[in-house]
Steps between C-alpha positions, in 0.01 A plus 500: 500500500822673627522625838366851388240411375394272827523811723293696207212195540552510898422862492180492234349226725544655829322824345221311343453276829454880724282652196267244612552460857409885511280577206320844351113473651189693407340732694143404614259813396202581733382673229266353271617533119853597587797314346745352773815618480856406641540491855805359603778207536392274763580110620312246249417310834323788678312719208434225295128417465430833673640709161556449185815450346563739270631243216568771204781690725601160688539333082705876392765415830557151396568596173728715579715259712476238249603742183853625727549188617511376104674762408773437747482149400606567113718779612736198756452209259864525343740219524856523360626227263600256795155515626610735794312824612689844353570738800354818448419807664166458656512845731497667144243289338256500828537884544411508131195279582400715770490801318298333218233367775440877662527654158166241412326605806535892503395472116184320589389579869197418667256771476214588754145494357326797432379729785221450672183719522484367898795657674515285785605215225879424463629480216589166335723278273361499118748347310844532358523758202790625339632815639454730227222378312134662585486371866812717587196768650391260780717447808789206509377265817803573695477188773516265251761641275771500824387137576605419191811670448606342853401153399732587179771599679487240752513248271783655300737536769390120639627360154836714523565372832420120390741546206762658698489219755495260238804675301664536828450095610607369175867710521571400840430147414701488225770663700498220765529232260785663317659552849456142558623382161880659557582180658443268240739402219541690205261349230207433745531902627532565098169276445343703822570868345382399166154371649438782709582735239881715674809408458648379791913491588647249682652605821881529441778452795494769743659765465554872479187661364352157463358363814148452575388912487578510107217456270525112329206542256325746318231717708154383406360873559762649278332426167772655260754300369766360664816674472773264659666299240757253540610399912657708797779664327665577897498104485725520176722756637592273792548158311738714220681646800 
Protein backbone atom coordinates (compact mmCIF):
# COMPACT_ATOMS: atom_id res chain seq x y z
CA UNK A 1 0.00 0.00 0.00
CA UNK A 2 1.56 3.35 -1.16
CA UNK A 3 0.69 6.45 0.46
CA UNK A 4 -2.25 7.05 -2.06
CA UNK A 5 -3.76 4.48 -1.61
CA UNK A 6 -3.71 4.92 2.50
CA UNK A 7 -5.49 8.30 2.15
CA UNK A 8 -7.98 6.44 -0.51
CA UNK A 9 -8.70 3.64 2.55
CA UNK A 10 -8.75 6.64 5.21
CA UNK A 11 -11.40 8.26 3.20
CA UNK A 12 -13.70 4.92 2.34
CA UNK A 13 -13.67 4.19 6.11
CA UNK A 14 -14.51 7.50 7.42
CA UNK A 15 -17.62 7.44 4.89
CA UNK A 16 -18.70 4.01 5.79
CA UNK A 17 -18.19 4.76 9.69
CA UNK A 18 -20.92 8.21 9.15
CA UNK A 19 -23.24 5.98 6.71
CA UNK A 20 -23.86 4.21 9.82
CA UNK A 21 -23.59 6.65 12.49
CA UNK A 22 -26.49 8.47 10.51
CA UNK A 23 -28.42 5.88 8.60
CA UNK A 24 -31.66 5.97 6.01
CA UNK A 25 -34.85 5.03 8.49
CA UNK A 26 -38.40 4.02 7.63
CA UNK A 27 -41.21 5.91 8.14
CA UNK A 28 -43.74 4.46 10.68
CA UNK A 29 -47.36 4.40 8.78
CA UNK A 30 -50.51 5.04 10.92
CA UNK A 31 -52.16 3.63 8.28
CA UNK A 32 -53.03 0.15 8.26
CA UNK A 33 -51.84 -1.71 4.91
CA UNK A 34 -49.56 1.08 3.84
CA UNK A 35 -45.92 0.38 2.91
CA UNK A 36 -43.36 2.54 5.01
CA UNK A 37 -41.40 4.54 3.15
CA UNK A 38 -38.09 6.64 3.61
CA UNK A 39 -38.09 9.19 6.12
CA UNK A 40 -34.90 10.53 6.76
CA UNK A 41 -31.01 10.41 7.92
CA UNK A 42 -30.93 10.42 11.55
CA UNK A 43 -28.23 9.40 14.55
CA UNK A 44 -28.10 5.38 14.87
CA UNK A 45 -28.08 6.19 18.71
CA UNK A 46 -31.34 8.19 18.81
CA UNK A 47 -33.79 6.57 15.96
CA UNK A 48 -32.59 3.32 16.36
CA UNK A 49 -35.16 0.87 17.79
CA UNK A 50 -37.77 3.59 17.24
CA UNK A 51 -37.41 3.13 13.05
CA UNK A 52 -36.34 0.96 10.90
CA UNK A 53 -33.30 1.11 9.09
CA UNK A 54 -33.87 1.19 5.76
CA UNK A 55 -31.06 -1.57 4.85
CA UNK A 56 -31.68 -1.73 0.83
CA UNK A 57 -30.66 2.19 0.41
CA UNK A 58 -28.14 2.01 3.53
CA UNK A 59 -26.45 -1.59 1.39
CA UNK A 60 -26.73 0.76 -2.34
CA UNK A 61 -24.43 3.77 -0.27
CA UNK A 62 -21.91 1.36 0.92
CA UNK A 63 -21.53 0.00 -2.25
CA UNK A 64 -20.94 2.82 -3.71
CA UNK A 65 -18.05 3.90 -1.39
CA UNK A 66 -16.52 0.60 -1.54
CA UNK A 67 -16.68 0.31 -5.65
CA UNK A 68 -14.71 4.20 -5.88
CA UNK A 69 -12.70 3.47 -3.28
CA UNK A 70 -11.49 0.13 -5.44
CA UNK A 71 -11.42 1.80 -8.26
CA UNK A 72 -9.08 4.40 -6.95
CA UNK A 73 -7.17 1.65 -5.48
CA UNK A 74 -6.25 -0.11 -9.03
CA UNK A 75 -6.13 3.25 -10.61
CA UNK A 76 -2.78 4.39 -7.66
CA UNK A 77 -1.30 0.89 -7.49
CA UNK A 78 1.73 1.68 -9.94
CA UNK A 79 5.25 1.37 -8.81
CA UNK A 80 8.20 2.22 -11.10
CA UNK A 81 11.01 -0.34 -11.56
CA UNK A 82 12.87 0.75 -8.25
CA UNK A 83 9.82 0.08 -6.33
CA UNK A 84 9.10 3.91 -5.97
CA UNK A 85 5.63 5.62 -6.53
CA UNK A 86 5.43 7.46 -10.30
CA UNK A 87 4.37 11.17 -9.79
CA UNK A 88 1.45 11.93 -11.65
CA UNK A 89 -1.10 14.39 -12.07
CA UNK A 90 -3.79 13.65 -9.62
CA UNK A 91 -5.84 17.23 -10.08
CA UNK A 92 -6.42 15.73 -13.67
CA UNK A 93 -7.20 12.24 -12.75
CA UNK A 94 -9.56 13.33 -9.59
CA UNK A 95 -11.43 15.97 -11.73
CA UNK A 96 -11.82 13.08 -14.18
CA UNK A 97 -13.19 10.96 -11.26
CA UNK A 98 -15.50 13.55 -10.29
CA UNK A 99 -17.06 13.96 -13.42
CA UNK A 100 -17.50 10.16 -13.81
CA UNK A 101 -19.25 10.02 -10.15
CA UNK A 102 -22.02 12.97 -11.08
CA UNK A 103 -22.29 11.65 -14.59
CA UNK A 104 -23.50 8.03 -12.59
CA UNK A 105 -25.85 9.87 -10.45
CA UNK A 106 -27.74 12.28 -12.93
CA UNK A 107 -28.04 9.02 -15.22
CA UNK A 108 -29.75 7.13 -12.47
CA UNK A 109 -31.49 9.56 -9.92
CA UNK A 110 -33.70 8.81 -7.24
CA UNK A 111 -37.20 9.03 -8.29
CA UNK A 112 -40.32 9.91 -6.08
CA UNK A 113 -43.06 7.24 -5.95
CA UNK A 114 -46.07 7.65 -7.70
CA UNK A 115 -48.65 10.31 -6.64
CA UNK A 116 -50.85 9.89 -4.20
CA UNK A 117 -54.70 9.79 -4.37
CA UNK A 118 -54.52 11.67 -0.61
CA UNK A 119 -53.14 15.12 -1.24
CA UNK A 120 -52.13 15.92 2.08
CA UNK A 121 -49.39 12.92 1.49
CA UNK A 122 -45.80 14.02 0.48
CA UNK A 123 -44.33 12.58 -1.87
CA UNK A 124 -41.55 9.99 -1.32
CA UNK A 125 -38.25 8.24 -2.32
CA UNK A 126 -38.98 4.99 -4.64
CA UNK A 127 -35.88 4.00 -5.88
CA UNK A 128 -33.07 4.82 -8.20
CA UNK A 129 -34.00 4.37 -12.01
CA UNK A 130 -32.14 5.33 -14.86
CA UNK A 131 -32.95 8.67 -16.20
CA UNK A 132 -34.32 7.91 -19.44
CA UNK A 133 -35.73 4.64 -19.17
CA UNK A 134 -39.74 4.42 -18.38
CA UNK A 135 -39.53 6.11 -14.89
CA UNK A 136 -38.25 9.39 -16.58
CA UNK A 137 -42.40 10.50 -16.15
CA UNK A 138 -42.27 10.53 -12.30
CA UNK A 139 -40.51 13.34 -10.43
CA UNK A 140 -36.50 13.10 -9.50
CA UNK A 141 -36.54 13.34 -5.37
CA UNK A 142 -34.66 16.50 -5.36
CA UNK A 143 -33.41 16.48 -1.41
CA UNK A 144 -31.70 13.54 -1.83
CA UNK A 145 -30.10 14.04 -5.15
CA UNK A 146 -28.21 17.50 -3.66
CA UNK A 147 -27.20 15.43 -0.54
CA UNK A 148 -25.55 13.37 -2.63
CA UNK A 149 -23.89 15.44 -5.02
CA UNK A 150 -22.50 17.45 -1.84
CA UNK A 151 -21.28 14.33 -0.14
CA UNK A 152 -19.52 13.73 -3.74
CA UNK A 153 -18.02 16.77 -3.91
CA UNK A 154 -16.95 16.95 -0.45
CA UNK A 155 -15.20 14.03 -0.61
CA UNK A 156 -13.52 14.88 -3.91
CA UNK A 157 -12.05 18.02 -2.94
CA UNK A 158 -10.99 16.30 0.74
CA UNK A 159 -8.80 13.76 -1.32
CA UNK A 160 -7.24 16.69 -3.52
CA UNK A 161 -6.35 18.54 -0.54
CA UNK A 162 -4.77 15.26 1.23
CA UNK A 163 -2.73 14.66 -1.95
CA UNK A 164 -1.66 18.12 -2.31
CA UNK A 165 -0.46 18.21 1.29
CA UNK A 166 1.11 15.05 0.87
CA UNK A 167 2.85 16.12 -2.61
CA UNK A 168 3.66 19.32 -0.97
CA UNK A 169 5.38 17.54 2.46
CA UNK A 170 7.34 15.10 0.55
CA UNK A 171 9.17 18.14 -1.74
CA UNK A 172 9.96 20.22 1.12
CA UNK A 173 11.43 17.31 2.86
CA UNK A 174 13.44 16.32 0.30
CA UNK A 175 14.55 19.87 -0.09
CA UNK A 176 15.81 20.07 3.54
CA UNK A 177 17.80 17.06 3.34
CA UNK A 178 19.44 18.08 0.11
CA UNK A 179 20.08 21.48 1.82
CA UNK A 180 21.65 19.65 4.57
CA UNK A 181 23.68 17.26 2.43
CA UNK A 182 25.87 20.32 0.67
CA UNK A 183 28.16 19.98 3.51
CA UNK A 184 29.25 16.63 3.21
CA UNK A 185 32.06 15.28 1.01
CA UNK A 186 31.66 14.55 -2.42
CA UNK A 187 30.81 10.75 -2.70
CA UNK A 188 28.51 10.66 0.42
CA UNK A 189 26.40 13.93 -1.20
CA UNK A 190 26.73 11.71 -4.63
CA UNK A 191 25.30 8.53 -2.61
CA UNK A 192 22.54 11.13 -1.01
CA UNK A 193 21.23 12.49 -4.60
CA UNK A 194 21.18 9.09 -6.03
CA UNK A 195 18.88 7.75 -3.07
CA UNK A 196 16.58 10.47 -3.07
CA UNK A 197 16.23 10.42 -6.66
CA UNK A 198 17.99 14.60 -7.91
CA UNK A 199 21.09 15.24 -8.65
CA UNK A 200 22.68 17.22 -6.26
CA UNK A 201 26.04 19.71 -6.88
CA UNK A 202 28.45 20.22 -4.50
CA UNK A 203 28.78 23.70 -3.29
CA UNK A 204 31.82 25.25 -5.10
CA UNK A 205 34.06 28.29 -3.55
CA UNK A 206 32.27 31.43 -3.41
CA UNK A 207 32.14 33.43 -5.78
CA UNK A 208 30.53 35.64 -8.37
CA UNK A 209 27.21 34.16 -9.35
CA UNK A 210 27.94 31.28 -7.06
CA UNK A 211 27.19 31.97 -3.49
CA UNK A 212 24.48 30.56 -1.54
CA UNK A 213 21.28 32.28 -3.78
CA UNK A 214 22.28 30.03 -6.94
CA UNK A 215 20.44 26.89 -7.45
CA UNK A 216 22.98 23.66 -6.41
CA UNK A 217 20.58 20.85 -7.50
CA UNK A 218 17.97 20.19 -9.76
CA UNK A 219 14.32 21.57 -8.72
CA UNK A 220 12.22 18.65 -7.60
CA UNK A 221 8.92 20.50 -9.00
CA UNK A 222 10.49 21.06 -12.34
CA UNK A 223 9.87 17.59 -13.78
CA UNK A 224 11.50 18.12 -17.33
CA UNK A 225 14.86 17.29 -17.87
CA UNK A 226 17.65 18.86 -16.67
CA UNK A 227 19.31 21.13 -18.94
CA UNK A 228 22.71 22.16 -17.22
CA UNK A 229 25.48 20.03 -18.41
CA UNK A 230 28.92 20.11 -17.42
CA UNK A 231 29.96 22.85 -14.17
CA UNK A 232 29.78 26.78 -13.78
CA UNK A 233 31.35 27.84 -16.92
CA UNK A 234 31.86 31.75 -15.03
CA UNK A 235 34.06 29.40 -12.72
CA UNK A 236 36.15 28.37 -15.91
CA UNK A 237 36.41 31.78 -17.18
CA UNK A 238 38.12 32.92 -13.97
CA UNK A 239 40.62 29.92 -13.41
CA UNK A 240 41.69 30.35 -17.50
CA UNK A 241 42.05 34.06 -16.79
Amino acid sequence: MNKYQRIIVIAAVVNIALMFLFPPFLDNPIRRGVLPSFEGFYPIYSAYGVKRIHNELLTLQVLFVVVNALLAWLLLDRRTASGEVPEFRYTRAIVFFLAGNLALLLAFPPFESYASLVKSQAATFDGYYFAFGDKRQRNIFVPLLYLEIILVVINVLAVWLSFNALRRAELFAKEKILELAQALPPGELAEVSETLGYRALHPVESGLGSGPDRRRFQDPRYRGPERRRGGDRRLKTRSAA
